[in-house]
N, C-alpha and C positions, 0 to 999 in steps of 0.2 A: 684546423688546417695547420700545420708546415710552414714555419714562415721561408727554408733554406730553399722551398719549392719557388722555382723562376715560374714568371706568369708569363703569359703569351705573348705581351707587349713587349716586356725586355727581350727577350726572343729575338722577335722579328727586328728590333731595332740595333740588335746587333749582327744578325746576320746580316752577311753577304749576296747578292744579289748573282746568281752562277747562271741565270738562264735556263730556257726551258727543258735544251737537249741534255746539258749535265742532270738534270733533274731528273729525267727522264734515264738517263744512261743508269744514274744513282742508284733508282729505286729498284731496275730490271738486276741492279750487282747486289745490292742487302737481300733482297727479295726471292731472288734467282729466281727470277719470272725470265730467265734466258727463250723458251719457247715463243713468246709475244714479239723477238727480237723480226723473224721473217714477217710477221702478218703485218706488221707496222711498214718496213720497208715497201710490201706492197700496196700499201695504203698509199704512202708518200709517191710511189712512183706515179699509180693511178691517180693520184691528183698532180701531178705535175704533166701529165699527160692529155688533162683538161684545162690545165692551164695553159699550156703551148699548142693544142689543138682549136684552140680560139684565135689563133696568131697567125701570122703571114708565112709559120714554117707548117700549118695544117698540109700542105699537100705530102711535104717530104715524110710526114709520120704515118700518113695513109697509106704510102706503098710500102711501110713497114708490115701492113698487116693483109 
């Protein structure tokens, strides 16, 4: 093996910690997995929607629909 090959460890302990959504934004921009952009959105809405439909504004979401 390579010794100028970085090992995994040095890696992580120099990276920086950016969070889940830059992560996320990152990989759909190298990847240009751009299409996966709408189905995510409606994933997050559909759980945000389960989230506040447990809540004391369940009625006002209901005559949404």
């Amino acid at each position: 093996m390579k010794e100028d090959k970085k090992d995994f460890k040095t890696i992580t302990e120099k990276a920086i910690q950016k969070g889940f959504f830059f992560e996320l934004l990152s990989m759909l921009k190298h990847n240009k997995k751009w299409w996966l952009t709408p189905i995510i959105l409606i994933l997050l809405l559909f759980g945000l929607l389960i989230i506040i439909g447990g809540s004391s504004y369940a009625p006002f979401i209901y005559s949404l629909f």
